[in-house]
C-alpha angles and dihedrals in degrees: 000000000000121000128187111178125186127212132176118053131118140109127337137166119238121280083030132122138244139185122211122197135196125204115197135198148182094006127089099249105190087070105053127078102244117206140167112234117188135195128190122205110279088017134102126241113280128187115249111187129332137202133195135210089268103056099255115143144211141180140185117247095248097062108029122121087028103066138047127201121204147154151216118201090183085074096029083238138128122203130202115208114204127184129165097032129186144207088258089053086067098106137109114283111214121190123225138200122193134172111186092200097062094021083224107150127180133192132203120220089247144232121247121235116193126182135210128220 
């Protein structure tokens, strides 16, 4: 049964700082492509920042240069750093695992980050 289970979120004024985590299981997770996902109320999901199994980033413009994406594969869990926020960061943050080979994709239930102006 695969698991992906959030942690982290909560409220934050805004300039602060947050950490995301992302515990997976039942699933080999160095070899999927692990990503945060967000979606604020009336929106639709966007993607946030992704990683693949090699390591390899990428962000969205709106929040690059003020969050970083890594993973530990020793723990099967991926982290989002996130400094600077700001009230348009409030959302909640899904986390995503994808493998391309196999086109298997998982989502977690999600952790809500809001932000305070």
């Amino acid at each position: 049964q695969v698991q992906l289970v959030e942690s982290g979120g909560g409220l934050v004024q805004a300039g602060g700082s947050l950490r995301l985590s992302c515990a997976a299981s039942g699933i080999m997770f160095r070899v999927y492509t692990m990503g945060w996902y967000r979606q604020a109320p009336g929106k639709q999901r966007e993607l946030v920042a992704t990683i693949t199994s090699t390591s390899r980033t990428n962000y969205a413009d709106s929040v690059k240069g003020r969050s970083t994406i890594s993973r530990d594969n020793a723990k099967n869990t991926v982290y989002l750093q996130m400094n600077s926020l700001k009230p348009e960061d409030t959302a909640v943050y899904y986390c995503n695992a994808y493998q391309s080979l196999s086109n298997m994709d998982h989502w977690g239930k999600g952790t809500l980050v809001t932000v305070s102006s």
